[in-house]
Residue, then its C-alpha position, 0 to 999 in steps of 0.5 A: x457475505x457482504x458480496x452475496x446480500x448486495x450482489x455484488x462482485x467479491x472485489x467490489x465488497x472488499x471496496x465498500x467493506x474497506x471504504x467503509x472501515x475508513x470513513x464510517x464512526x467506529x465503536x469501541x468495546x466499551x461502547x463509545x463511537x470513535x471517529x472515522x479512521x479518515x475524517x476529512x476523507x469521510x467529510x468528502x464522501x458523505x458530501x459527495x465530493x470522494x467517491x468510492x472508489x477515492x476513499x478506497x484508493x487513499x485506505x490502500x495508501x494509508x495501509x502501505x509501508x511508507x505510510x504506516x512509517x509516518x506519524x500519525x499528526x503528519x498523516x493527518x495534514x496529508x488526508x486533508x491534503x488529500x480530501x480538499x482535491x478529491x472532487x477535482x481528481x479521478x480515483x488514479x490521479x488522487x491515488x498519484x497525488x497521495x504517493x507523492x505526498x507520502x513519498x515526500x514526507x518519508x524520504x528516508x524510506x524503510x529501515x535497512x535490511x540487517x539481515x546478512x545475504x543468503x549465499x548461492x552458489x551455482x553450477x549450471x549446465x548447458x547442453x550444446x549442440x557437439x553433445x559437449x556440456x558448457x559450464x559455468x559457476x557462479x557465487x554469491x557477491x558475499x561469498x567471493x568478497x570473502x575469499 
């Protein structure tokens, strides 16, 4: 919808619309106006110092896994981080500064997959050029640590 009323491709409303969801106040089901999702984010671009295109860049990285594992008091210092370099920085390079600063707060990383391997056993067959077929077999590091 957003892309038919400005006229605009449907990538560049997916932008504006999550621009939008990040620096714009928000208001709850009761009726009161709660602040942006991204206040000094939002601060930059109603000042002009982000653009779009900035503000839609750090949304993605507020939406990535390694930042979804950082406390929310954290994030904050890091936004500001973020937003105080935005008019000196293209959208790519604010994008890279925000990585590495999210990278740097979460090196531990993401939790550790628990989940025991799948196992695969294969035989493949390959046809060669005596009309003999080659084989060769293989398993799963699990399944011949196992035996």
């Amino acid at each position: 919808m957003v892309a038919s009323v400005l006229t605009v491709d449907r990538g560049r409303a997916r932008e504006i619309v999550r621009a939008a969801e990040h620096v714009a106040a928000r208001v709850d089901l009761q009726g009161q106006v709660l602040p942006p999702v991204l206040p000094a984010m939002a601060a930059a671009f109603s000042s002009g110092a982000a653009s779009l295109q900035h503000v839609d860049l750090i949304a993605r990285l507020l939406d990535s896994p390694a930042a979804r594992r950082i406390p929310p008091y954290a994030w904050t210092g890091i936004e500001e981080q973020i937003a105080a370099v935005a008019d000196t920085s293209t959208p790519t390079e604010l994008a890279r500064f925000g990585a590495d600063l999210v990278r740097a707060y979460d090196q531990d990383g993401a939790e550790p997959d628990e989940r025991e391997p799948v196992q695969v056993n294969e035989l493949r067959l390959t046809p060669l050029p005596t009309g003999v077929a080659g084989r060769s077999a293989g398993c799963s590091p699990t399944r011949s640590a196992t035996r």
